[in-house]
N, C-alpha and C positions, 0 to 999 in steps of 0.2 A: 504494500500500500504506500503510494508518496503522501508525503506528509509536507508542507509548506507553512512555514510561521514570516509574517511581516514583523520584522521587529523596528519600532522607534525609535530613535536615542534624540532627543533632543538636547544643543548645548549651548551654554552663554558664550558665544562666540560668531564672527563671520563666517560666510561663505568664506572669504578669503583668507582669514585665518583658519578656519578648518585646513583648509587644503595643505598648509606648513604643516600644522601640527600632526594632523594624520600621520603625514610622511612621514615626518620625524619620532612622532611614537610608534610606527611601524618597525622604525632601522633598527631602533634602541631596543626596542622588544625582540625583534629577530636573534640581536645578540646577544641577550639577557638568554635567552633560551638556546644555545648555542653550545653547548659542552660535550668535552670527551667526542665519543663518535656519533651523538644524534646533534641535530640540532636543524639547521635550515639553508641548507643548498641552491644558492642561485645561480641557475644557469646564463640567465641574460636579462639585460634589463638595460631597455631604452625607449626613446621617442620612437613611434609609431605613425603610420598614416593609413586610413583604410575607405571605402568607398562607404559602406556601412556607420560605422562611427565615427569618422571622421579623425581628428589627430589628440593623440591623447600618449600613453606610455606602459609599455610593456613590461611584462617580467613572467620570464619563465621559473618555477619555484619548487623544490622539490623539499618536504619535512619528513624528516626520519624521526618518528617518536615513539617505538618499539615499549619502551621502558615507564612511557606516560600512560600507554592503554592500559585498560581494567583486565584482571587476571582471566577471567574466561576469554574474552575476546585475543590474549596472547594465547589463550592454549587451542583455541582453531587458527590459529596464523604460523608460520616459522617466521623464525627470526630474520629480518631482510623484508618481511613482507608488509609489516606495517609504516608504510610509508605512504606521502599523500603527493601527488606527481600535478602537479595548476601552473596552468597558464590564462594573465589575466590582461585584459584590453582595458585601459581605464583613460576614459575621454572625460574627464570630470568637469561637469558634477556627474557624470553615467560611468558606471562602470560593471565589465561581464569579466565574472570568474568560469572558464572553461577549461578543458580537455580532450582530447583526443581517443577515446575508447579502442577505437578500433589500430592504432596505431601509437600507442603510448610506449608499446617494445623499442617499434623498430624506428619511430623518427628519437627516439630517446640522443642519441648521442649527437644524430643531424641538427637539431635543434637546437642544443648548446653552440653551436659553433658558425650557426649562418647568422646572418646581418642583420634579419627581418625575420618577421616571425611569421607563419601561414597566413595564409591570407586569409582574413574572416570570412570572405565568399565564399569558401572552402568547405564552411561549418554549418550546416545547422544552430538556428537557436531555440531554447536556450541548448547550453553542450555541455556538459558534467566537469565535472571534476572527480578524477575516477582513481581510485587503488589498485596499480596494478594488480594484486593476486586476488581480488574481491572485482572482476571484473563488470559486474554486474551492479558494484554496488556505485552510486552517482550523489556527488553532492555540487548543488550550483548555487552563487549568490549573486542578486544581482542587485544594483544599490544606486538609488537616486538621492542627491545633494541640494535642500531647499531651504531656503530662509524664510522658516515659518516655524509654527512650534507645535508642529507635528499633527494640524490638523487638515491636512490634504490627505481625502478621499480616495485618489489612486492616479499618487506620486511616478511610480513604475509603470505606467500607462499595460494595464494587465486586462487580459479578457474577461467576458464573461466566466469561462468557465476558471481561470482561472481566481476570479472574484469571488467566486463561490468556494474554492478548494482552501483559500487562505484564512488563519488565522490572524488576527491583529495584538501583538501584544507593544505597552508603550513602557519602555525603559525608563525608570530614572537615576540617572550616576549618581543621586546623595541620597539611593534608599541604602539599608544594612540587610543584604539578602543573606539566609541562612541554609540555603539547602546546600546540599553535598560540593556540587560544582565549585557554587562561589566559595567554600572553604576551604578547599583545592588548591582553586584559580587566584583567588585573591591576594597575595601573600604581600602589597606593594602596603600593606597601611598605609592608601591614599586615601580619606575620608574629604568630599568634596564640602560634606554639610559642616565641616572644622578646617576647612585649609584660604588660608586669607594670603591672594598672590600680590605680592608687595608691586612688583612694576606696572602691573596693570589694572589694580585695584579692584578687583574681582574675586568673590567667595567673602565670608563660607555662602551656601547654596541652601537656602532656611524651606521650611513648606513653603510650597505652592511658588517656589522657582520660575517653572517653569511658565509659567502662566505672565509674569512680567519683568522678566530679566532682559537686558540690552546689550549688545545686541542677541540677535539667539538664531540659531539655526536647528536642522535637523535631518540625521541621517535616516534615509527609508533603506534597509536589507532585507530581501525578502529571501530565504533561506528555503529549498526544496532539497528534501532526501530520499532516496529511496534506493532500500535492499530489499529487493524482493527474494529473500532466503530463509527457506522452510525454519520452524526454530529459533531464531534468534533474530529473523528480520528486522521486527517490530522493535525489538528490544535496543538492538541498534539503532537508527532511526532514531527513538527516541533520546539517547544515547549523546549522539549526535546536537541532536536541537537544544538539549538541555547544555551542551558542550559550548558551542556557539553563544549563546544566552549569557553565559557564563563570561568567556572571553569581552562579548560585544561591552559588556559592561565594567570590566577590569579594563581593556581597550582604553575604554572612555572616561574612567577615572584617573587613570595616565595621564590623556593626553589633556587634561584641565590643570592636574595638579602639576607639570611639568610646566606649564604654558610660559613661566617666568624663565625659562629655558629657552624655548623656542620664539617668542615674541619677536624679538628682534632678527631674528632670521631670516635670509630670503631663501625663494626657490632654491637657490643658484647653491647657496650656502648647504640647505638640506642633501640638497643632488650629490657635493662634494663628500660629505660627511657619512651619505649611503654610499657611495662608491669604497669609501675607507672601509666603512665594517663590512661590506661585501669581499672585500681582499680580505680583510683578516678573518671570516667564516670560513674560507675558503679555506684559508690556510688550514685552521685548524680542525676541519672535517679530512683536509688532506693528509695531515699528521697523522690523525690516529686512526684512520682507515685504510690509509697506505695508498692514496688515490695519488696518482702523478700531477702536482703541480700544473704542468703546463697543457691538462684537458681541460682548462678553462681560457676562451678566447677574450682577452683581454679590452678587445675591441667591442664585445658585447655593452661594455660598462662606459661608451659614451656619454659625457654632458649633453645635457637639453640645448636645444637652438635656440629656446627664447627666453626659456626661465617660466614655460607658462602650463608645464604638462603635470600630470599630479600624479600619487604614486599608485600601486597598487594595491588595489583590495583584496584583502588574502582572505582565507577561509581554514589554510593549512596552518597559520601561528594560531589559529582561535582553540587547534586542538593541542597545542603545548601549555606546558606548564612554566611558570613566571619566576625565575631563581631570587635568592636573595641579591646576587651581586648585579653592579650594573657597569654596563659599555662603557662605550668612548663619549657616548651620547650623554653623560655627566657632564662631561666637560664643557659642556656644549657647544663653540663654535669650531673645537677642536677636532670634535671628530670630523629592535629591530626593532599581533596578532603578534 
């Protein structure tokens, strides 16, 4: 059975500062979660142009989290196989998290190494995001960027049918959720409804926030899964949404509580500082897996032409877990879901 949840995050912030921030608590998050041999594999990641979505920015992304999944679901899988294999087209404010099902083997190693990524004409939408050894099993997110406070009807411009299929749940980063996930996920003690950011004099985040905070935006993700697999389909599936949920919200208590980090940042600035922690991921998935350094094309990790493309939306950090220590992205102009 597919299962689809629209989740809302509404946040005290621009359109245009969202798009910094995202990035930047994307990079930092990636390399928070980054150790020993799992962590987060980028294959490419650049500007884009497509006839379909027009110009926006790539990233091919592969997450190894063997060690993060729950004990049953390790003991149907061998080891190697829980990995999550996404490639995401992000024209922002629109952005499609997709896959290649039918050929995630064999373009696997082409696709590190070309210039350009498929061309979306190529694809079907929407187009999964698929586990190699669970080939069957599909997760896709697809996510619209509006300045409003999360009362647009149908942001994702979605059909009838699937109007019908969706769930609506609305996030908010300064509740204290307590189910499993978020005490997992959590581990950042970012509390937005306690955290007062000095540069830009915003927080803590009291009831009823959302309703008149300035400025304010809000991300629409609409989240579809589906394992159609006897036994444990369902359970997965949910598994998953509740995962997600989880992440979307530790995500976004991040990227609020950091914003005196990132504020002053440009594009240009972010781009530099994901290219840095994409070389030292790199490096150190290479260390301890024994992968040869130089099967990573260096040319994949181009600067942006204008400073105006946004990053990607992942789906694969939303199912890791958030270490104590933190990047390069501390530092902040120094220097990953």
């Amino acid at each position: 059975m597919v299962r689809a949840t629209e989740y809302r995050i509404t946040m005290p912030v621009s359109l245009e500062e969202y798009r910094i921030g995202q990035t930047y608590m994307r990079s930092r998050m990636q390399m928070e979660n980054t150790r020993g041999s799992e962590g987060v594999e980028v294959r490419a990641s650049h500007p884009f142009a497509d006839d379909r979505m027009g110009h926006g920015h790539f990233a091919h992304v592969v997450y190894h989290f063997h060690s993060k999944a729950p004990a049953w679901l390790r003991a149907l899988a061998p080891h190697g196989a829980l990995c999550l294999e996404e490639q995401n087209w992000n024209a922002y404010p629109h952005s499609k998290t997709v896959a290649h099902p039918s050929t995630c083997h064999s373009l696997n190693s082409s696709l590190a190494l070309t210039q350009s990524p498929l061309p979306l004409s190529l694809l079907p939408f929407p187009c999964p995001c698929q586990c190699p050894y669970f080939t069957k099993f599909t997760i896709t997110i697809e996510s619209m960027h509006v300045a409003d406070r999360g009362d647009s009807e149908n942001a994702l411009g979605l059909d009838e049918a699937q109007l019908k299929q969706r769930k609506v749940e609305r996030l908010d980063i300064a509740s204290h959720d307590r189910d499993m996930w978020s005490r997992l996920i959590a581990k950042s003690g970012i509390d937005p409804s306690k955290v007062t950011l000095t540069k830009t004099n915003r927080g803590p985040l009291t009831p009823g926030w959302q309703s008149t905070c300035e400025p304010v935006m809000t991300a629409y993700k609409m989240v579809t899964v589906d394992a159609p697999y006897w036994g444990f389909g369902k359970r997965l599936e949910l598994l998953v949404l509740a995962g997600e949920r989880a992440l979307f919200l530790e995500a976004h208590r991040k990227c609020f509580g950091w914003m005196d980090e990132w504020c002053e940042l440009t594009m240009e600035d972010v781009r530099r500082i994901e290219k840095e922690n994409i070389e030292a991921m790199r490096k150190n998935l290479a260390l301890n897996n024994k992968v040869a350094p130089d099967e990573f094309n260096e040319d994949e990790l181009r600067p942006e032409v204008d400073g105006s493309l946004d990053d990607a939306d992942s789906s694969g950090t939303e199912l890791a877990d958030s270490p104590k220590g933190k990047g390069k992205a501390a530092e902040g102009k120094e220097i990953a879901v």
